[in-house]
N, C-alpha and C positions, 0 to 999 in steps of 0.2 A: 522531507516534506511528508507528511501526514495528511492522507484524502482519501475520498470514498471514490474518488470518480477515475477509472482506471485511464483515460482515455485524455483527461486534463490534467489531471495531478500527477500521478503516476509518469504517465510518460514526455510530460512537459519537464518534471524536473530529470528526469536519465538523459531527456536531451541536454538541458543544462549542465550534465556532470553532477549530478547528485542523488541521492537513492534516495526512493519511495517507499512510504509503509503506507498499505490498503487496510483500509478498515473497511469490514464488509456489512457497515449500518447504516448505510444509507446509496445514492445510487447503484453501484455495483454490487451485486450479488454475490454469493460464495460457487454457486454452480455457476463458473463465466466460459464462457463459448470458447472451444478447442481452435479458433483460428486465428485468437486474440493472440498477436506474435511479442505484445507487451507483458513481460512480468513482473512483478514488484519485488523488489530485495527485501521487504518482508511484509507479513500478511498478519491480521488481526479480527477475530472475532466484533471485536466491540474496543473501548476504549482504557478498559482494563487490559486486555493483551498490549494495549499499547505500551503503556507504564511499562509492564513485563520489560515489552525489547528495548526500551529507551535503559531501563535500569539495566540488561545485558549488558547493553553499549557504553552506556557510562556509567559502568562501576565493573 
């Protein structure tokens, strides 16, 4: 899954067994609060870092 929103996206799908990549353009910020016990399996500036990790992943 792919979402800005740490809190719906992010950690809706870890509940479902699946990892999250945050993109941080829209709800969620880059500076997110030390007591947020959710992290995402990977993290993205914008939507060109996305590409980045999607092409790590599959290729």
């Amino acid at each position: 899954m792919i979402g800005d929103n740490i809190e719906t996206d992010i950690e809706g799908t870890q509940n479902a067994g699946g990892k999250g990549a945050l993109v941080y353009t829209g709800k969620t910020k880059k500076v997110r609060q030390n007591n947020n016990s959710v992290i995402p399996n990977y993290e993205a500036d914008n939507l060109i870092g996305v590409i980045s990790i999607l092409k790590d992943i599959l290729f």
